[in-house]
C-alpha positions as CSV (number, residue, x, y, z in Angstrom):
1,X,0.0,0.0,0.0
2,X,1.0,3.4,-0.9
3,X,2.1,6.0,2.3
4,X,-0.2,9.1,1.7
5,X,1.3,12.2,1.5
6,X,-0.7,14.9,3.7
7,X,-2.1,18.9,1.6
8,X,-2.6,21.9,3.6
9,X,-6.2,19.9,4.3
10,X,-6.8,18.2,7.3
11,X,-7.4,14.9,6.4
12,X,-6.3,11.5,7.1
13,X,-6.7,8.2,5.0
14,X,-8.6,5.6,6.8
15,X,-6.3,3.6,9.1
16,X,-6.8,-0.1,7.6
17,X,-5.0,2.1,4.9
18,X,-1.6,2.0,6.8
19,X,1.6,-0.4,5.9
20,X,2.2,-3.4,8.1
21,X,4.6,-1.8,9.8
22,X,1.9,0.8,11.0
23,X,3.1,3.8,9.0
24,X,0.3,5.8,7.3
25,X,0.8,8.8,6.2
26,X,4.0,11.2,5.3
27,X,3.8,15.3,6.1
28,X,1.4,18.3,7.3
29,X,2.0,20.1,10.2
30,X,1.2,19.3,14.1
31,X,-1.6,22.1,14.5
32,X,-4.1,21.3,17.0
33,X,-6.8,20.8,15.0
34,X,-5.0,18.2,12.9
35,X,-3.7,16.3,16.1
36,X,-7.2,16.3,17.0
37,X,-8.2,14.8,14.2
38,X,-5.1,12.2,13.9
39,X,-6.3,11.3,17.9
40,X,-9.9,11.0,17.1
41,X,-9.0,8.1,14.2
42,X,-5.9,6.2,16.2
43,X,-3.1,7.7,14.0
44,X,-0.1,9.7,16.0
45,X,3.0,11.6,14.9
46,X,6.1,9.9,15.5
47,X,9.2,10.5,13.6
48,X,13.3,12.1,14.4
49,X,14.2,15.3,14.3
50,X,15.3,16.3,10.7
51,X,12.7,13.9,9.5
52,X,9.3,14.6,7.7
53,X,6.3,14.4,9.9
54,X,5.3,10.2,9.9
55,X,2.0,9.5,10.7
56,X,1.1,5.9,12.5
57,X,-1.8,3.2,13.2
58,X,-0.1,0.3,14.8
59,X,-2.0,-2.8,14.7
60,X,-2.2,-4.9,16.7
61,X,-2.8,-1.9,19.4
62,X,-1.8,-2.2,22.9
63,X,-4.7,-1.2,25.3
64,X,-5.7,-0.8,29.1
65,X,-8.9,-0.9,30.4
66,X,-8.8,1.6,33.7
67,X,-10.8,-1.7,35.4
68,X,-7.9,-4.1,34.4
69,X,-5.1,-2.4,35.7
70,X,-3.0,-4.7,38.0
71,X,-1.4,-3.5,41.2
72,X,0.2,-6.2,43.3
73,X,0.0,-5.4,47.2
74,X,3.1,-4.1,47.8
75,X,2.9,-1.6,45.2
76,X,-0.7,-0.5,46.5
77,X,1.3,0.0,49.6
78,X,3.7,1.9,48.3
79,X,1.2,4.0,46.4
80,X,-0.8,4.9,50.0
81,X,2.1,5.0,52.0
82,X,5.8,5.7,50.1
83,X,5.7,9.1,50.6
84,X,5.1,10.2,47.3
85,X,3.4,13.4,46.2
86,X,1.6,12.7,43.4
87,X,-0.5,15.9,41.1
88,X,-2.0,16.5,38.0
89,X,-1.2,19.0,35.4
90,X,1.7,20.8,37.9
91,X,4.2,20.7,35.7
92,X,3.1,19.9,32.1
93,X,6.1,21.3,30.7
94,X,8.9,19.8,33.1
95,X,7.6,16.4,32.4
96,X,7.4,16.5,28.8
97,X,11.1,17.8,29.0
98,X,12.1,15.2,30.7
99,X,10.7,12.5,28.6
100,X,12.4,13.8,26.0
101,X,15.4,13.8,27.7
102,X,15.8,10.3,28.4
103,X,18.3,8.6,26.7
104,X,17.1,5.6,23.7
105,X,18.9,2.1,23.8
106,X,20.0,2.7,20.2
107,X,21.6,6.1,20.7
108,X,19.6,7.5,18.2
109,X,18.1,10.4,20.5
110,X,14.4,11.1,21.2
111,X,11.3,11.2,19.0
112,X,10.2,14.2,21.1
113,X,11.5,16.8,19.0
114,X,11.6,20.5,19.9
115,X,8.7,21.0,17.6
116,X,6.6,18.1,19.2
117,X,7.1,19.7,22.6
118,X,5.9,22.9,21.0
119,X,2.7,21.2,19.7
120,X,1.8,19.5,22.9
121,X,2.7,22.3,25.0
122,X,0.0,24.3,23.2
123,X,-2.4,21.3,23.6
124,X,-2.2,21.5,27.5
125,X,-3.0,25.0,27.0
126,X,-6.1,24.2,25.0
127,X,-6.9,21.3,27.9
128,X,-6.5,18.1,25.6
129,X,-3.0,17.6,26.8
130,X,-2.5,16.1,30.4
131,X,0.0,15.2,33.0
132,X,0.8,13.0,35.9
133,X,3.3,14.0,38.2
134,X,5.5,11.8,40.9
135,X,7.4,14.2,43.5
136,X,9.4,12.9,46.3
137,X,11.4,15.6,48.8
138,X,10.1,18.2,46.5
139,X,11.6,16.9,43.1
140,X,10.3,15.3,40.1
141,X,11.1,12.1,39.8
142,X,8.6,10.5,37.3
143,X,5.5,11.6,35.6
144,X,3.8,10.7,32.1
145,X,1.5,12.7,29.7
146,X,-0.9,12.0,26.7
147,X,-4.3,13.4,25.5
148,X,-7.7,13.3,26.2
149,X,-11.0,13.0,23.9
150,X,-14.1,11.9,25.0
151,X,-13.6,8.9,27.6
152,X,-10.5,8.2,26.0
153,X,-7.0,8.7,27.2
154,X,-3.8,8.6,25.0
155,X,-0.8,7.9,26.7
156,X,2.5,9.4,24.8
157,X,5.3,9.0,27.1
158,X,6.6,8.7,30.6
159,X,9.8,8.7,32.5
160,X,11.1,7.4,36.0
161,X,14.3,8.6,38.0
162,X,13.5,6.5,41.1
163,X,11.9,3.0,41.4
164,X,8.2,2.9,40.9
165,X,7.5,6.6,40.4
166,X,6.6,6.3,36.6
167,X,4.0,3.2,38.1
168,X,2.6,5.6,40.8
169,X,1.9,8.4,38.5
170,X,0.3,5.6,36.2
171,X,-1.7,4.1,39.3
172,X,-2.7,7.6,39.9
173,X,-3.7,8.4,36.5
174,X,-5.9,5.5,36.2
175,X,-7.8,6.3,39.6
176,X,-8.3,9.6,38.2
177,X,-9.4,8.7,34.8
178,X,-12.2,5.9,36.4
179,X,-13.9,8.6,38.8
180,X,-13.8,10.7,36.0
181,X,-15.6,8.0,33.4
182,X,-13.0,7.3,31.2
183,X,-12.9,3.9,29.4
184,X,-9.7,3.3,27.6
185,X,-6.2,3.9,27.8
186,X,-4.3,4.0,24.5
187,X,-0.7,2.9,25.2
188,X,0.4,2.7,21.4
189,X,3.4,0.8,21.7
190,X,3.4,-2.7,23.2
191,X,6.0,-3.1,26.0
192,X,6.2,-5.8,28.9
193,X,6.4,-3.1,31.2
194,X,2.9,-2.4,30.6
195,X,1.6,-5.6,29.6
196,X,2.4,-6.4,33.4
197,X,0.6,-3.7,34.6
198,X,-2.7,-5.3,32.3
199,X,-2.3,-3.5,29.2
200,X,-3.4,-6.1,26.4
201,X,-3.4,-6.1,22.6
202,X,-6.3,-5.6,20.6
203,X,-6.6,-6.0,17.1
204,X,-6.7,-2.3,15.1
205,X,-10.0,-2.9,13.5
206,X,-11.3,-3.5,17.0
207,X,-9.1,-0.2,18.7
208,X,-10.8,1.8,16.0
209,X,-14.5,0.6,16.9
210,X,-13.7,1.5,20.7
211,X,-12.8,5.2,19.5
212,X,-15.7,5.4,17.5
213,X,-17.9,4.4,20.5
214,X,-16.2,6.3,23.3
215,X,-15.4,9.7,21.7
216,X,-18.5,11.4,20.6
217,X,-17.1,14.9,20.5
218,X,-13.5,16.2,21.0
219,X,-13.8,17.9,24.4
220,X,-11.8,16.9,27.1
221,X,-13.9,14.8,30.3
222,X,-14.3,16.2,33.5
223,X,-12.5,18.7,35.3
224,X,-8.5,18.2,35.2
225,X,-7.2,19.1,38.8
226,X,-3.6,20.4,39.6
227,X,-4.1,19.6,43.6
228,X,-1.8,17.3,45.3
229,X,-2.7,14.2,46.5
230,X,-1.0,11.1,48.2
């Protein structure tokens, strides 16, 4: 199949449309209204600095459902009684920066690319673009951001400079998103770092039916707090 090369118009070709390898589309820009339409259908940017803008819809897709997340007990524990500070939306920026920071196994630097952070930056600001943030002693030490449509919530990336934080922040992301009636987690890539934590693989045709059913306009779900919590 061919890869689609993106106008000025805001358009996407339908995600069974992508290559095996999950790229889509080539090109365009990362304005918030074409984000929110590359959300809304399953496709996300991902590409290196210097590159063309790549468009993706991996399939299979790796999923969590807020009800299926697995905590053993000592991690529960840890959660309620580490002494961890853990907040939403404090520090949106410092956590995106810090994802990006983080070092690739294969040397070949990050996919969060100053224009990316850009992008996002201005969807926090427009209240699709979210964060979770682990403190301990007053310092960051993990947190994780994505966007939010409907009842869905699209993780992008996380980070983790001591044990567990990056699973807190997650733990407390997912408490937040069921009280708030949110249904899915997209987690994009799979990993066995989440597949412990109950994220599963669905089939794409399947991940795009779940969209379909659980975001029924673009606004974001409830109200987004920046109070700590424990």
């Amino acid at each position: 199949m061919p890869v689609f090369q993106l106008t000025e118009q805001i358009t996407f070709p339908h995600p069974d449309l992508a290559e095996p390898n999950g790229l889509l589309a080539v090109g365009g820009d990362l304005c918030v209204p074409r984000l929110i339409a590359a959300y809304k259908n399953g496709i996300f940017p991902w590409y290196s600095d210097g590159d063309p803008i790549l468009w993706w819809f991996t399939s299979p897709r790796l999923i969590l459902i807020p009800d299926e997340l697995k905590v053993s007990k000592r991690l529960h524990r840890y959660y309620k009684n580490g002494g961890m500070d853990l907040t939403i939306n404090a520090a949106f920026n410092e956590v995106i920066e810090r994802c990006a920071s983080i070092g690739r196994k294969d040397n070949e630097g990050t996919w969060i690319t100053l224009d990316m952070i850009s992008a996002y930056q201005e969807l926090h600001r427009q209240n699709y673009a979210h964060s979770v943030e682990c403190w301990y002693n007053n310092d960051l030490v993990g947190g994780l951001y994505g966007i939010a449509l409907g009842r869905v919530f699209f993780g992008e990336s996380m980070f983790s400079t001591k044990s567990n934080s990056s699973k807190l922040a997650l733990i407390h992301l997912v408490n937040f998103l069921k009280s708030n009636g949110y249904k899915l987690i997209d987690c994009q890539m799979t990993t066995e770092y989440l597949r412990s934590l109950g994220a599963r693989e669905i089939p794409g045709k399947d991940f795009h039916l779940l969209l379909k059913k659980y975001i029924v306009s673009d606004n974001f779900n409830g109200a987004w707090s920046d109070e700590k919590s424990c």
